[in-house]
C-alpha positions as a Markdown table, in Angstrom:
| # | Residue | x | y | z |
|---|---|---|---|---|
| 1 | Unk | -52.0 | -6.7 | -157.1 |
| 2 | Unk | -51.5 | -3.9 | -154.5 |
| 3 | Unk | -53.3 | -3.9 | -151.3 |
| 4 | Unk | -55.5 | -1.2 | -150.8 |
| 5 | Unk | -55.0 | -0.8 | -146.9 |
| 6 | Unk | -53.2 | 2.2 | -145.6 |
| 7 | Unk | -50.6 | 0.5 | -143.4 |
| 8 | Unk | -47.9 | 2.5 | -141.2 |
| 9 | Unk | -46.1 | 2.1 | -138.3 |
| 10 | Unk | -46.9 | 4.9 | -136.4 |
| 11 | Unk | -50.3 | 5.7 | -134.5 |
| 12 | Unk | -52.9 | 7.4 | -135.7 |
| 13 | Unk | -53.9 | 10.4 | -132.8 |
| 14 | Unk | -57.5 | 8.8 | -133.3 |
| 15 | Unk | -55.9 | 5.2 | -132.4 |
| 16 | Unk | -53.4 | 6.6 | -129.8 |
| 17 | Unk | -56.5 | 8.1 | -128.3 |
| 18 | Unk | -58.7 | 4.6 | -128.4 |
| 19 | Unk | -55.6 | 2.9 | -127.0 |
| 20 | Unk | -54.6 | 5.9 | -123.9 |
| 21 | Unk | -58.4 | 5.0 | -122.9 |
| 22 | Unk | -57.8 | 1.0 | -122.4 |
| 23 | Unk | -54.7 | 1.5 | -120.0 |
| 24 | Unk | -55.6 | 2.3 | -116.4 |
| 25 | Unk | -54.4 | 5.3 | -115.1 |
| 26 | Unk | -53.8 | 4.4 | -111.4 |
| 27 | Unk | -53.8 | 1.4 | -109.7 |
| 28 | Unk | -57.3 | 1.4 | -107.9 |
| 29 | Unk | -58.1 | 0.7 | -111.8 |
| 30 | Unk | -56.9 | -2.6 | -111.9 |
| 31 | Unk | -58.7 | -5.6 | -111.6 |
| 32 | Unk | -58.2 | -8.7 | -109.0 |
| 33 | Unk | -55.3 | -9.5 | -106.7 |
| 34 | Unk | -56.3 | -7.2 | -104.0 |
| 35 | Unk | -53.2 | -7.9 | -102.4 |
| 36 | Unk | -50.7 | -7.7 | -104.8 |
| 37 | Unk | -52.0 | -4.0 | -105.5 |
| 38 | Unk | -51.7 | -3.8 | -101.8 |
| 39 | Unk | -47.6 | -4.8 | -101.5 |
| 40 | Unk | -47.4 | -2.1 | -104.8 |
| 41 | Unk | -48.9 | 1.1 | -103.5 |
| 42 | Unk | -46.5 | 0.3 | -100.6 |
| 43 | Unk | -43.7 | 0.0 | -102.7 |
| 44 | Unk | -44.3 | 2.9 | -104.8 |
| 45 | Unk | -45.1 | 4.9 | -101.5 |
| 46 | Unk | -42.0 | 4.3 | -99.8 |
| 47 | Unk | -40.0 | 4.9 | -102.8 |
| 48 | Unk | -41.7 | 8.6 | -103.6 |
| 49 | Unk | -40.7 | 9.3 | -99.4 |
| 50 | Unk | -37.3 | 7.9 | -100.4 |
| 51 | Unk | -36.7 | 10.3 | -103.4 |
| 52 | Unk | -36.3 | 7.1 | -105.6 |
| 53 | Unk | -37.7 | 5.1 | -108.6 |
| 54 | Unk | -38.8 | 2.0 | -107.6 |
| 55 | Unk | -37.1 | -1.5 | -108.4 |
| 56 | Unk | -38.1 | -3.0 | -111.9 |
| 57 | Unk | -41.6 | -5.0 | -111.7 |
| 58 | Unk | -42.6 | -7.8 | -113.4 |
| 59 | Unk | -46.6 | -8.3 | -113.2 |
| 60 | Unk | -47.3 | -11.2 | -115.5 |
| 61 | Unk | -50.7 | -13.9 | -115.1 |
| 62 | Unk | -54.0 | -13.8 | -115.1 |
| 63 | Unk | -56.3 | -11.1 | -113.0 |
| 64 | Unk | -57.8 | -14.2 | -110.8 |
């Protein structure tokens, strides 16, 4: 028996939409750990004066 789903593996524009609109955009978006965003807009600040990428970031845990 065939199932009658359409599956593929690339996004829909209606789902790449939906899923564009759970991400935040900028980091006054994020939730919790006042201070960790704190430490990152410093980091990202002082690499944009630099002329650089930042370092590689891991940001793992709950929002708490």
């Amino acid at each position: 028996m065939s199932d009658p789903r359409i599956i593929s593996a690339t996004a829909e524009s209606e789902e790449a939409q939906f899923e564009a609109g759970l991400r935040p955009r900028r980091l006054k978006d994020f939730t919790g750990q006042a201070k960790l965003k704190e430490n990152l807009a410093i980091a990202i600040e002082a690499a944009k004066h630099r002329g650089e990428h930042m370092d590689h970031v891991l940001l793992y845990g709950p929002p708490a």
